[in-house]
C-alpha positions as a Markdown table, in Angstrom:
| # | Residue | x | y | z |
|---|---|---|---|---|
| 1 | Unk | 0.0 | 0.0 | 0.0 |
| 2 | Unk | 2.8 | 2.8 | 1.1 |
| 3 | Unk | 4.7 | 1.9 | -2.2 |
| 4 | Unk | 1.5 | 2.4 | -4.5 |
| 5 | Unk | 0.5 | 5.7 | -2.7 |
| 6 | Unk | 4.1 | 6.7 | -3.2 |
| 7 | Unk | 3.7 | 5.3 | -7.0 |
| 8 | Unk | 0.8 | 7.5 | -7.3 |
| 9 | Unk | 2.6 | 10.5 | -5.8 |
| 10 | Unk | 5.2 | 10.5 | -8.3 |
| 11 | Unk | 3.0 | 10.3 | -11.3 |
| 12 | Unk | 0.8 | 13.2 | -9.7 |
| 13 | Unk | 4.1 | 15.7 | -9.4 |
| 14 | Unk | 4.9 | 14.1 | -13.0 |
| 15 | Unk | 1.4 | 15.4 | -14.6 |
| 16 | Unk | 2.2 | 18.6 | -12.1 |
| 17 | Unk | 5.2 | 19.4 | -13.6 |
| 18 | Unk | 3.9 | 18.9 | -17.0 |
| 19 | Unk | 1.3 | 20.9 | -16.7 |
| 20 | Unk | 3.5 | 23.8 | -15.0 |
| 21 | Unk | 5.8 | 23.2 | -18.4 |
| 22 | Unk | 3.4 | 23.9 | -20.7 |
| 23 | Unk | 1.8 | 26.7 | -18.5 |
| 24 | Unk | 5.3 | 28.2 | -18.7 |
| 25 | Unk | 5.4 | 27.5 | -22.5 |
| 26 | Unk | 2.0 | 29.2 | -22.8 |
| 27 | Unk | 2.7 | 31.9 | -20.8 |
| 28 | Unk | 6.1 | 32.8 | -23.2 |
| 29 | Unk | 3.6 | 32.5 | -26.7 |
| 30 | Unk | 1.1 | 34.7 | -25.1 |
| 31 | Unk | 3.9 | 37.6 | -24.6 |
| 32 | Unk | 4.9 | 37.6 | -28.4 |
| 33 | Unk | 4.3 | 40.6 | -29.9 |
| 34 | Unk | 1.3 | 39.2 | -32.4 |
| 35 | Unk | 2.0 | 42.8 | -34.5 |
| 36 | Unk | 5.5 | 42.2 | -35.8 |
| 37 | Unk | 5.5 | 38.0 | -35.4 |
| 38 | Unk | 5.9 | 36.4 | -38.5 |
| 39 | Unk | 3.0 | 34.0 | -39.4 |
| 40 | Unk | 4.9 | 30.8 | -38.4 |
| 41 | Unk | 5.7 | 31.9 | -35.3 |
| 42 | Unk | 2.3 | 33.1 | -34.6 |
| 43 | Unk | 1.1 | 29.6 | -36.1 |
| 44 | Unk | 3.8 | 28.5 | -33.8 |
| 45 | Unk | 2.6 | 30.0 | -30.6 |
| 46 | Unk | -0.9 | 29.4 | -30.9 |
| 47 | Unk | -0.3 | 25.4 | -31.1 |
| 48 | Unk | 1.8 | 25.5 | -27.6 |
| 49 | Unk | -1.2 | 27.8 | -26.0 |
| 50 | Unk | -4.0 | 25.0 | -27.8 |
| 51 | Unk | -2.0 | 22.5 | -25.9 |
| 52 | Unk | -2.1 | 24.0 | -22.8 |
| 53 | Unk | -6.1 | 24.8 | -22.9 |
| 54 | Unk | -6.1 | 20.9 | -24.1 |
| 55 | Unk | -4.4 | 20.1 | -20.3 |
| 56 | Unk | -6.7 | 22.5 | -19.1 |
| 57 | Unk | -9.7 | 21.3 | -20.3 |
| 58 | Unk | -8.7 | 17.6 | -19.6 |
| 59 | Unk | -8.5 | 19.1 | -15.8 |
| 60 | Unk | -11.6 | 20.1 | -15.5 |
| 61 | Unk | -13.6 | 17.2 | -17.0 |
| 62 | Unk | -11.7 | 15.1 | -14.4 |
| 63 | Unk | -12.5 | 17.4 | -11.2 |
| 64 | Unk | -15.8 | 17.4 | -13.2 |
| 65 | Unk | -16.0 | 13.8 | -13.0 |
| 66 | Unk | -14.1 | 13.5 | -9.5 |
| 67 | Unk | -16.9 | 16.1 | -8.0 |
| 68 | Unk | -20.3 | 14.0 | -9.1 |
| 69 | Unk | -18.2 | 10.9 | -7.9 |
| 70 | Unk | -17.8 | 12.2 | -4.3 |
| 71 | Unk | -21.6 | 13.6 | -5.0 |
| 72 | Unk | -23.1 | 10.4 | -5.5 |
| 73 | Unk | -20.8 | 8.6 | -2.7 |
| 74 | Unk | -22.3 | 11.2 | -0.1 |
| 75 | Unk | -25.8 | 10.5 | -1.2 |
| 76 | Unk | -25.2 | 6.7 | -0.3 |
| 77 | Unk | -23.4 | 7.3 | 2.7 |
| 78 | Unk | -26.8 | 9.5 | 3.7 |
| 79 | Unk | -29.1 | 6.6 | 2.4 |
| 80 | Unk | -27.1 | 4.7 | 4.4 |
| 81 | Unk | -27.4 | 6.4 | 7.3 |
| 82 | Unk | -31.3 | 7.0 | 7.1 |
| 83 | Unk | -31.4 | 3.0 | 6.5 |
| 84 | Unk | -29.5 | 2.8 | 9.5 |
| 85 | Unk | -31.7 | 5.4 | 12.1 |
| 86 | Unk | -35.2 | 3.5 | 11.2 |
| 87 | Unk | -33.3 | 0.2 | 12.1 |
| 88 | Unk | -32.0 | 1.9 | 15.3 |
| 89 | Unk | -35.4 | 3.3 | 15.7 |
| 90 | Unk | -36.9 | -0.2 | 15.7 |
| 91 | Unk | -34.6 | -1.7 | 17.8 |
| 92 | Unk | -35.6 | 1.1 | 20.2 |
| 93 | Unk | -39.2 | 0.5 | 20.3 |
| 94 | Unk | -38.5 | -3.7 | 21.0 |
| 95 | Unk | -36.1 | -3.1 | 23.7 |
| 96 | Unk | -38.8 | -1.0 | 25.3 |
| 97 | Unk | -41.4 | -4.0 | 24.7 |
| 98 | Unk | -38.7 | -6.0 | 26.1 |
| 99 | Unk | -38.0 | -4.2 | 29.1 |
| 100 | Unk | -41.9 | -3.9 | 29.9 |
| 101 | Unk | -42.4 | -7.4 | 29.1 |
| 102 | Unk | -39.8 | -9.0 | 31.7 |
| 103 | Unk | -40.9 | -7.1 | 34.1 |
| 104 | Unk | -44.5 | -7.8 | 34.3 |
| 105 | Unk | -43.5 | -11.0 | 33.4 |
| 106 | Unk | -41.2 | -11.9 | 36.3 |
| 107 | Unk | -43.4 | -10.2 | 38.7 |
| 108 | Unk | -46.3 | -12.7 | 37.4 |
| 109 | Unk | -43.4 | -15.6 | 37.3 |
| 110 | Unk | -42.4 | -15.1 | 41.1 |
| 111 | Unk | -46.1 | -15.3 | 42.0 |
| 112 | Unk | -46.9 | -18.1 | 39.9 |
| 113 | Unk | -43.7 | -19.8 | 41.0 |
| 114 | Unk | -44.9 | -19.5 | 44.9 |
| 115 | Unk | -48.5 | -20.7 | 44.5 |
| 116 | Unk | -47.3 | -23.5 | 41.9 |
| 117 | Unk | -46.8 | -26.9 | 43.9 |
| 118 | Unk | -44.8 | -28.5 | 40.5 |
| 119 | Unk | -41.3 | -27.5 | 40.6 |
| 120 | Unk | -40.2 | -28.8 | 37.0 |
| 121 | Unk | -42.9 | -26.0 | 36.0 |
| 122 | Unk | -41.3 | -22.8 | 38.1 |
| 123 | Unk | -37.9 | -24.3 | 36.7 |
| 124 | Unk | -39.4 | -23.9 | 32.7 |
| 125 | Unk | -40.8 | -20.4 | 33.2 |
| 126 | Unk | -37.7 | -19.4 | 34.8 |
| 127 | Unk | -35.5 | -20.2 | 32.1 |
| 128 | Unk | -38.0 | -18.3 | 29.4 |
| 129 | Unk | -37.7 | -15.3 | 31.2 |
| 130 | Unk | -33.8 | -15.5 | 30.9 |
| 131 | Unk | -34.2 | -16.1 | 27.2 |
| 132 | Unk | -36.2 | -12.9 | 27.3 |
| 133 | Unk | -33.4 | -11.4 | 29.1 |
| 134 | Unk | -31.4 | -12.5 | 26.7 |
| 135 | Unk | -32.9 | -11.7 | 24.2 |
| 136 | Unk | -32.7 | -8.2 | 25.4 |
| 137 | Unk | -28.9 | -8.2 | 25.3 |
| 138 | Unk | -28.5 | -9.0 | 22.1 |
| 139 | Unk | -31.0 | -5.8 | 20.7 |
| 140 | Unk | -28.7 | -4.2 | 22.7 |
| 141 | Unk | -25.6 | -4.9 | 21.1 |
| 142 | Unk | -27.7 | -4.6 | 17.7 |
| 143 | Unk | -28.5 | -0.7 | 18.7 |
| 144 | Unk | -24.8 | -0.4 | 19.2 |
| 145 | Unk | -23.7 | -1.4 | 16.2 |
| 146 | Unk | -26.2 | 0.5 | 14.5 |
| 147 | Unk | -25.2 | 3.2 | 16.0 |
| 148 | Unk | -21.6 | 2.7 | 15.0 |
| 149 | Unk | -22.9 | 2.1 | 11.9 |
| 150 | Unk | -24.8 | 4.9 | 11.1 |
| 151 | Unk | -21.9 | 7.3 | 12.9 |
| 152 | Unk | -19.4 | 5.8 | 10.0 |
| 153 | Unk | -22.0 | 6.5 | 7.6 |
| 154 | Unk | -22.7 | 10.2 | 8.4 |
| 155 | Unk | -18.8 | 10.5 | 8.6 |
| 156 | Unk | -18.6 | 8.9 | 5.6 |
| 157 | Unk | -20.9 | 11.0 | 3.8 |
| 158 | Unk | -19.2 | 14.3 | 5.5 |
| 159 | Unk | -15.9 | 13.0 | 3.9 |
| 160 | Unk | -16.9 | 12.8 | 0.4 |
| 161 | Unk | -18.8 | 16.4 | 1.0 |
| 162 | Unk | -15.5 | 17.9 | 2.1 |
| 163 | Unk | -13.8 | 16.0 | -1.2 |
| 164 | Unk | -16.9 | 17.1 | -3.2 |
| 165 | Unk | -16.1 | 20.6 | -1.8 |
| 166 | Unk | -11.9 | 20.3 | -2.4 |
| 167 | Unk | -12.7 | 19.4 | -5.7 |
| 168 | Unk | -15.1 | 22.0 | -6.7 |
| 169 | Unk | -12.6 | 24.8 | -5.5 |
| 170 | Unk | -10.1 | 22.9 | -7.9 |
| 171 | Unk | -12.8 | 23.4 | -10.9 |
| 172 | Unk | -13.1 | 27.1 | -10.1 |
| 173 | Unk | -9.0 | 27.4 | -9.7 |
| 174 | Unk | -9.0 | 25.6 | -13.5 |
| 175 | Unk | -12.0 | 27.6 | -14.7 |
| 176 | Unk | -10.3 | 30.6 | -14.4 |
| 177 | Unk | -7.0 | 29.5 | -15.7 |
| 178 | Unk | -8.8 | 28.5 | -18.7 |
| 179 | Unk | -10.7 | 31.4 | -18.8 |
| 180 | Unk | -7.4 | 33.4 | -19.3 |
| 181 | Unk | -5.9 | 30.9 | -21.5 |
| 182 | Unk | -8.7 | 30.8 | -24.1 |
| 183 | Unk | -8.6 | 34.4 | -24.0 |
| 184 | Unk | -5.0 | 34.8 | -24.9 |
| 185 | Unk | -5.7 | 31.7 | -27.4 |
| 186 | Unk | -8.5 | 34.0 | -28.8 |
| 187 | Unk | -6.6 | 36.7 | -29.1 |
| 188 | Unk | -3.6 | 35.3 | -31.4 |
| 189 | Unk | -6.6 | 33.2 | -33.2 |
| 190 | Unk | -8.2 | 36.4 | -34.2 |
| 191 | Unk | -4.6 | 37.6 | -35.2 |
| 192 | Unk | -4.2 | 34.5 | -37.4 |
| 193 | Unk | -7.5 | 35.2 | -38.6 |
| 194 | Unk | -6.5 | 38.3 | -39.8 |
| 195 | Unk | -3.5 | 36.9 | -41.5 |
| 196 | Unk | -5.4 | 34.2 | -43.3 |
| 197 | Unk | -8.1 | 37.2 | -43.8 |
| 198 | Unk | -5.7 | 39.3 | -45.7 |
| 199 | Unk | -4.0 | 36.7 | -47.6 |
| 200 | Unk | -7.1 | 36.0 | -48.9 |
| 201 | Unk | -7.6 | 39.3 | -49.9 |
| 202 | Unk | -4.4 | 39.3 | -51.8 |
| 203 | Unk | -5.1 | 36.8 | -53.6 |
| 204 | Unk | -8.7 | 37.9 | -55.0 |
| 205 | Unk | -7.0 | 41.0 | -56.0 |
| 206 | Unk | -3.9 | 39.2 | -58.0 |
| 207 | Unk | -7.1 | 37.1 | -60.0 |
| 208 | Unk | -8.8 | 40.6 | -60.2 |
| 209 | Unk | -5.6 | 42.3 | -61.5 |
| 210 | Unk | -5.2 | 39.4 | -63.5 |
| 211 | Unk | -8.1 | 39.6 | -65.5 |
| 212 | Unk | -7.7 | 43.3 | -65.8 |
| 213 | Unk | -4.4 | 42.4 | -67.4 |
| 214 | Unk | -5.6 | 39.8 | -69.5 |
| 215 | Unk | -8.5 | 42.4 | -70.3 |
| 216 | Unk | -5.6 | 45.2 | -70.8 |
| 217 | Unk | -3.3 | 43.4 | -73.3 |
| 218 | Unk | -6.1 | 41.9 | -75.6 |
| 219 | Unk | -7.3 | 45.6 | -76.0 |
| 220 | Unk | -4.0 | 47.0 | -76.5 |
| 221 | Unk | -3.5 | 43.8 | -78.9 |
| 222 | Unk | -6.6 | 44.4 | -80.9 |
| 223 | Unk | -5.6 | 48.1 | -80.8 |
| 224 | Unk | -2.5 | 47.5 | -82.5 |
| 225 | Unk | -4.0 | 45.0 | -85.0 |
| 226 | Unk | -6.2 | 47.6 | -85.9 |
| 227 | Unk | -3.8 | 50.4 | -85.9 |
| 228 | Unk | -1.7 | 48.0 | -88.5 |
| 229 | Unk | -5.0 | 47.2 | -90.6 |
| 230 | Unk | -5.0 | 51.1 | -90.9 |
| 231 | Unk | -1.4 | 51.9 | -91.4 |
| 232 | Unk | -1.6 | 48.7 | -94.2 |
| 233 | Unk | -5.1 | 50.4 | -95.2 |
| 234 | Unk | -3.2 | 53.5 | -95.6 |
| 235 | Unk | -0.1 | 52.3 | -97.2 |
| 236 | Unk | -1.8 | 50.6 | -100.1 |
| 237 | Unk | -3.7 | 53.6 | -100.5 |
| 238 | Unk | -0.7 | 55.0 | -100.5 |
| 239 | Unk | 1.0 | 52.9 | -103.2 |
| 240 | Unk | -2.4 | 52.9 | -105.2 |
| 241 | Unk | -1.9 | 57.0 | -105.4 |
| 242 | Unk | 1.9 | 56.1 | -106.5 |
| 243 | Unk | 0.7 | 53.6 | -108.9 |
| 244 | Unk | -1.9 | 56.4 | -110.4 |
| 245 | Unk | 0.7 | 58.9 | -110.7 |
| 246 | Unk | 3.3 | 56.7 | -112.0 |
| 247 | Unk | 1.0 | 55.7 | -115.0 |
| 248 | Unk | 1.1 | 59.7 | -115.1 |
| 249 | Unk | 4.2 | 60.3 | -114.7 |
| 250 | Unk | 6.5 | 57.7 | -116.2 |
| 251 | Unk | 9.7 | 59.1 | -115.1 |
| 252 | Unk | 8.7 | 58.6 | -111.5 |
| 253 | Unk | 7.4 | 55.1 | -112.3 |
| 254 | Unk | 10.7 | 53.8 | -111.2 |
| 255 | Unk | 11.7 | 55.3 | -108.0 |
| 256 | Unk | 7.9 | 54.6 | -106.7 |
| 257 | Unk | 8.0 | 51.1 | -107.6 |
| 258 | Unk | 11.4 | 51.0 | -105.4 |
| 259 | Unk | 9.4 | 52.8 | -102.6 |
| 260 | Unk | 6.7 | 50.3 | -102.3 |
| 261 | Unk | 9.1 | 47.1 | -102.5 |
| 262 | Unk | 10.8 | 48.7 | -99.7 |
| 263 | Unk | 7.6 | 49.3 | -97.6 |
| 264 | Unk | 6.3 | 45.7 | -98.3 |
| 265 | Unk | 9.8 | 43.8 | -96.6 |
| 266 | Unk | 8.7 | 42.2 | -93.1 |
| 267 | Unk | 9.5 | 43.9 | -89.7 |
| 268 | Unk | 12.6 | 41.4 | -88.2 |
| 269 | Unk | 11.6 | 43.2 | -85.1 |
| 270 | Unk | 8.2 | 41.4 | -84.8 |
| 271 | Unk | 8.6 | 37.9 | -84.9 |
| 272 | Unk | 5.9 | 35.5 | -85.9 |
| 273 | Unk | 4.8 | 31.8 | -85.5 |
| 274 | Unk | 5.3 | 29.8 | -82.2 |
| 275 | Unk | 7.4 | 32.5 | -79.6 |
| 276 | Unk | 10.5 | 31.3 | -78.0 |
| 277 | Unk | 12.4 | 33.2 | -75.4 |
| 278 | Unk | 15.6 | 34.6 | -77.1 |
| 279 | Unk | 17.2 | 35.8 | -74.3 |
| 280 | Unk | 16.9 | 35.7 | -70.2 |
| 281 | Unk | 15.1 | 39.0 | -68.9 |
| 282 | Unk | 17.3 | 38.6 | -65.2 |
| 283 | Unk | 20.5 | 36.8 | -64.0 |
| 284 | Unk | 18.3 | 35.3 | -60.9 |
| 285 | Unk | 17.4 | 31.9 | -60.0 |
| 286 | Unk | 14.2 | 31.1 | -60.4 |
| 287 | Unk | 12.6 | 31.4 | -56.6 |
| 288 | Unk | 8.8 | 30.6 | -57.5 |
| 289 | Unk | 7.4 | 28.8 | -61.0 |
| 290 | Unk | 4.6 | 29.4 | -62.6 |
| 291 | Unk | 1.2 | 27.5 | -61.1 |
| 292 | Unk | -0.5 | 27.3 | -58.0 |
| 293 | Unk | 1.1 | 28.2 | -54.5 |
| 294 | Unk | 0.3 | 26.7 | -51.5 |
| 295 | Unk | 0.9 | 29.2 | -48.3 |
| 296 | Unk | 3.0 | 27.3 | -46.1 |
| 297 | Unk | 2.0 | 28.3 | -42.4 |
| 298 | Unk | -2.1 | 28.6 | -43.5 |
| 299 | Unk | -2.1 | 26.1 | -46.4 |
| 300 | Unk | -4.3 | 28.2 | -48.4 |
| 301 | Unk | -3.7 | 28.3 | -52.1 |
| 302 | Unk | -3.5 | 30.6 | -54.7 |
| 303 | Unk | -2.7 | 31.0 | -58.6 |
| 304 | Unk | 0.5 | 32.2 | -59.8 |
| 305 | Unk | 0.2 | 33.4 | -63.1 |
| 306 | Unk | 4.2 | 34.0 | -63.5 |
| 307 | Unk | 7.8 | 32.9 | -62.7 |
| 308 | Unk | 9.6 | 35.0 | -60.1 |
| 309 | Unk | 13.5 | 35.1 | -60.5 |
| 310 | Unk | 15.8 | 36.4 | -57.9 |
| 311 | Unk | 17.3 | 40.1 | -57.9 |
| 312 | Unk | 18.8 | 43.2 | -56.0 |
| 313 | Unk | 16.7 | 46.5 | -56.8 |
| 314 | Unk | 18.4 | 48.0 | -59.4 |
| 315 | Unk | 19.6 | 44.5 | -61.2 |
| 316 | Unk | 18.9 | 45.2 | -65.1 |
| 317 | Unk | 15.7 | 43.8 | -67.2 |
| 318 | Unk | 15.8 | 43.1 | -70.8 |
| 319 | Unk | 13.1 | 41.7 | -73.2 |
| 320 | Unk | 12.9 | 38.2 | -73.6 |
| 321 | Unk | 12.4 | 38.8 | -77.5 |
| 322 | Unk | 12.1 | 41.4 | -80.1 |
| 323 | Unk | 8.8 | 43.3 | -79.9 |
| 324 | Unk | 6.6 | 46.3 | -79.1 |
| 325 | Unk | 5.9 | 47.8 | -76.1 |
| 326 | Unk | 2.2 | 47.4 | -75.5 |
| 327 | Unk | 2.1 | 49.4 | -72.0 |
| 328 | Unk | 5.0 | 50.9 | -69.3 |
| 329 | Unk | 3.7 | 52.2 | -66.4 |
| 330 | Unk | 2.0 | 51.0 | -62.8 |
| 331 | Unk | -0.4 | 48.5 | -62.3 |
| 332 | Unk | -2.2 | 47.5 | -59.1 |
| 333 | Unk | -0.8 | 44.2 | -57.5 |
| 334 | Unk | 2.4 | 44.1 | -60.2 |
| 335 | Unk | 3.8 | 47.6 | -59.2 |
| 336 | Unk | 5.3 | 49.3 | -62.1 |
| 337 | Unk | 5.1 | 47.0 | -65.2 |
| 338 | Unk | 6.2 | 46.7 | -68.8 |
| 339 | Unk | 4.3 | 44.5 | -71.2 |
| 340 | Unk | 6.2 | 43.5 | -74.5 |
| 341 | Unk | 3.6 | 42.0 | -77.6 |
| 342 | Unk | 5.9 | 39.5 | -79.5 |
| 343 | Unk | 3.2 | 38.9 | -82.7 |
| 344 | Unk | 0.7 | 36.1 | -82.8 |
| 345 | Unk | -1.1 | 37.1 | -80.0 |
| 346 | Unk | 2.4 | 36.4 | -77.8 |
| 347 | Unk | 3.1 | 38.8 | -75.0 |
| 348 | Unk | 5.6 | 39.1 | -72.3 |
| 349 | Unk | 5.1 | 40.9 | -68.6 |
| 350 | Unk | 8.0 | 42.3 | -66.2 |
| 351 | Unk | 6.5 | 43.3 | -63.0 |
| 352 | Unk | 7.9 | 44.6 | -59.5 |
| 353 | Unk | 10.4 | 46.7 | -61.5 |
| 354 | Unk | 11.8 | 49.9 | -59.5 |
| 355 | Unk | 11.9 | 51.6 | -62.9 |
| 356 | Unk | 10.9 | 51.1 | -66.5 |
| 357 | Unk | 13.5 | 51.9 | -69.3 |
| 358 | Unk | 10.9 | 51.9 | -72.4 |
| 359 | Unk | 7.3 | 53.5 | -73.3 |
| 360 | Unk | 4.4 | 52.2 | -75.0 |
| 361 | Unk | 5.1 | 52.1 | -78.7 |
| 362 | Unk | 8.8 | 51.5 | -78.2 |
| 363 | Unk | 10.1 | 48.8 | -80.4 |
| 364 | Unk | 12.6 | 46.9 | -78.9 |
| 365 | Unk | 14.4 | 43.8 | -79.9 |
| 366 | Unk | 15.8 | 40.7 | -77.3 |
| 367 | Unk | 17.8 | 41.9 | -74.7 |
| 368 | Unk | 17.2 | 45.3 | -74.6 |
| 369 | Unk | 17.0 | 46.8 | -71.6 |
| 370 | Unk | 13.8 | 47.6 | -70.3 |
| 371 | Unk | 14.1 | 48.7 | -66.8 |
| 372 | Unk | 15.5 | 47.5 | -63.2 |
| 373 | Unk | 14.2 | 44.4 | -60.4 |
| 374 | Unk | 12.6 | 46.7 | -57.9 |
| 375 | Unk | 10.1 | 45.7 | -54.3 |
| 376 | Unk | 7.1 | 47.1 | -56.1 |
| 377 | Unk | 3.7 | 46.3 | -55.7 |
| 378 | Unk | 2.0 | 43.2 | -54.3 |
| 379 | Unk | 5.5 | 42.3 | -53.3 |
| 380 | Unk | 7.6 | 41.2 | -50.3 |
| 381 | Unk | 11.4 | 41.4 | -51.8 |
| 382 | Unk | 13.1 | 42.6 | -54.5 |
| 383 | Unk | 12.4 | 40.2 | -57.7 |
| 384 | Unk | 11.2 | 39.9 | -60.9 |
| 385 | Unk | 8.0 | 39.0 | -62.1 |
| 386 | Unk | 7.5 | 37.1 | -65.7 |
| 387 | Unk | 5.3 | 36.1 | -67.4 |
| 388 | Unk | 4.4 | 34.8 | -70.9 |
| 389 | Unk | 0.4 | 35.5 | -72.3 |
| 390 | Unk | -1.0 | 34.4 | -75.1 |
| 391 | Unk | -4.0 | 36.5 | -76.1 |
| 392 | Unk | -4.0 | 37.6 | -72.7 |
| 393 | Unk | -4.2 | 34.0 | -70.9 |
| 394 | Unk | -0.9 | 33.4 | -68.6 |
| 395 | Unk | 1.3 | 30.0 | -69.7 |
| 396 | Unk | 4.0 | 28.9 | -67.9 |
| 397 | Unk | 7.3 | 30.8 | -68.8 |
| 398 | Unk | 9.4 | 27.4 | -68.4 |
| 399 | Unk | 8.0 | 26.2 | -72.0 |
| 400 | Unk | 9.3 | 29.2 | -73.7 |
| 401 | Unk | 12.8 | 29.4 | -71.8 |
């Protein structure tokens, strides 16, 4: 018995000391500063305060469990005890009978026994009045025990009221220490919250900005195609005027018909047929593909409609390939941007940049500079971001490099 009581000590100051580690843990995660933590150590800190209100909460279902035990172990004890002071009432009553009984009944005896001439006779009633006696002995030592009884009972049921009582102060002390432990839990939750809240929020906008993009380049692509319709429209009118005046004048006929042949020789600038990149637009690694992205503390996911490469503001940008400049300027979520049209619907975007070398309408050809790796935007280090469209849809750069 001593060795399993001090068995049972030991694994309480175990559980104590465990629970006093991962108060102490708690307490530490509930002083970071939720404002400038990063999200996996906010992640971080709200696990070790979960554990804790886990503990916590295991605590008070036991003294939960401990207090209706003790409850329902006073409530036999007083069943008990009531059982016990009708019996002791009854035993009362026959030793009263009793008492009245043997003594009418020896008074009768002791006449009987003088006016009685048979001895054998006296000699039997004698002996059932000492049976009677007797008898009376042993009720007593029944309303003793009783008694005893029903005094270990009451104790009994006093004992588990005072454990009932121990316990419930125990719930209250864990009640409040939970209290204050789900209210620092609630407090970082609401800051993770936020976190997930606003990542969220980032990421509609990037599909928002996206499509605005997509939106963006297939107007200016359709405006170009139709400012080339009208500058072929105007050129042919053009060499239909020369044509009518050389038939006029036949000693320009010659040095018009040179003119058009040099207007109709293909641009080398504007490349047509499937695009390929022709040159690298950074010197970076590559630090996120193209696809989906996966936050790694929240493990939410997003699109990512480009490939980010590496850089130091100020590192230099040039065009994959040879094209025009579609648009230069700032856009929300890709900070100030450059988007390059390559022919056949193919277009390029540099985003983040700190500045932007060209304008729209610039022709420039592959690996001119275009501008610098910058921090701008939607963004949370210097890097570029690329990307490859075709009629405004985002593909994955890697097929193209």
């Amino acid at each position: 018995m001593m060795q399993s009581a001090v068995a049972q000590d030991s694994v309480d100051n175990l559980r104590e000391a465990r629970e006093d580690a991962r108060r102490d843990a708690a307490e530490a995660a509930a002083a970071i500063d939720a404002l400038a933590a990063e999200d996996a150590e906010l992640v971080e800190a709200l696990a070790v305060i979960d554990d804790l209100i886990a503990l916590q909460e295991d605590k008070v279902r036991a003294a939960t469990v401990a207090i209706r035990a003790a409850e329902d172990a006073a409530a036999v004890a007083d069943e008990r005890a009531d059982q016990l002071d009708d019996q002791i009432a009854a035993i009362r009553i026959r030793l009263r009978e009793r008492a009245v009984e043997a003594y009418i009944g020896s008074e009768a005896a002791a006449r009987d026994e003088l006016d009685t001439a048979n001895l054998l006779e006296s000699t039997i009633r004698r002996s059932l009045i000492d049976q009677i006696i007797g008898d009376e002995y042993e009720l007593v030592d029944q309303l003793r025990t009783a008694v005893a009884e029903q005094e270990a009972a009451e104790a009994e049921a006093q004992a588990a009221l005072d454990a009932a009582e121990a316990e419930r102060r125990y719930l209250n002390d864990r009640l409040a220490d939970l209290e204050v432990t789900l209210k620092e839990a609630e407090e970082l939750r609401a800051e993770v919250r936020g976190r997930v809240a606003q990542w969220q929020t980032i990421s509609d906008e990037i599909e928002a900005a996206d499509q605005e993009i997509a939106d963006e380049i297939r107007r200016l692509e359709e405006q170009a195609r139709r400012a080339a319709e009208e500058q072929a429209r105007q050129e042919a009118e053009a060499r239909r005027v020369a044509e009518e005046e050389a038939r006029r004048a036949a000693e320009d006929a010659a040095a018009a018909e040179t003119e058009d042949e040099a207007d109709d020789e293909p641009d080398d600038d504007l490349p047509t047929g499937d695009f390929s990149i022709s040159h690298r637009p950074v010197s970076g690694i590559i630090t996120s593909p193209f696809g989906e992205r996966v936050h790694p503390i929240f493990g939410t996911v997003r699109n990512h409609y480009g490939t980010d490469f590496n850089g130091s503001t100020g590192d230099p940008i040039v065009a994959a390939s040879g094209g025009v400049v579609l648009s230069s300027g700032w856009r929300t979520g890709y900070g100030n941007t450059v988007v390059v049209s390559h022919g056949e619907g193919f277009t390029t975007l540099y985003a983040h940049m700190s500045d932007m070398n060209v304008s729209a309408g610039d022709q420039v050809a592959g690996g001119d500079l275009i501008g610098w790796v910058g921090n701008t935007g939607w963004s949370t280090g210097s890097h570029l971001h690329f990307e490859v469209r075709l009629d405004g849809v985002a593909l994955d750069p890697a097929l193209h490099l």
